[in-house]
Residue, then its C-alpha position, 0 to 999 in steps of 0.5 A: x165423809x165418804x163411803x163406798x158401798x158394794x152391793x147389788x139393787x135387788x138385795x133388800x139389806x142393801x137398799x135398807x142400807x142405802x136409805x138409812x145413809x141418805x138420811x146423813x146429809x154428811x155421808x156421801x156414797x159411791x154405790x158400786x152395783x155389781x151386777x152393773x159392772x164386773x169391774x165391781x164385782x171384782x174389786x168386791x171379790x178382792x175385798x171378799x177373798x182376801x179379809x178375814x172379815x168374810x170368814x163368817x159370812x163365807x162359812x155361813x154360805x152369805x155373800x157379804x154385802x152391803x160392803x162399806x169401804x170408809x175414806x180411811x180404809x177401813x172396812x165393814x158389813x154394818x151402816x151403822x158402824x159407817x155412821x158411828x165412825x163419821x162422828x170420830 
């Protein structure tokens, strides 16, 4: 399966997520680091401004990473809903 997970390298939730995939030989990521790229970032913000799923995250002054953008287009903040839904 394959994912893709927007974040940035110097937040800890994104690096504890990125180790909890590579424990999953079948999960396949394409990291997309934001502060690498305004490409990214962009392609993040239009997730970010346009998906009820930052509601949330939004009003609590949160950014909303890490994002998991799943093969089917499914979206969320959980790895271990990336790891559950690769089971489905």
């Amino acid at each position: 399966m394959n994912v893709i997970m927007y974040g940035m390298n110097i937040c800890p939730d994104c690096t504890e997520a990125m180790n909890v995939l590579q424990n999953h030989a079948d999960i396949t990521v394409e990291y997309r680091e934001f502060t690498q790229a305004t490409t990214h970032l962009k392609e993040f913000l239009k997730y970010r401004d346009t998906n009820s799923l930052f509601d949330k995250v939004k009003d609590d002054g949160n950014i909303g990473i890490p994002l998991f953008v799943m093969e089917d287009g499914f979206i969320t903040l959980d790895v271990f809903e990336v790891i559950n839904r690769r089971k489905q």
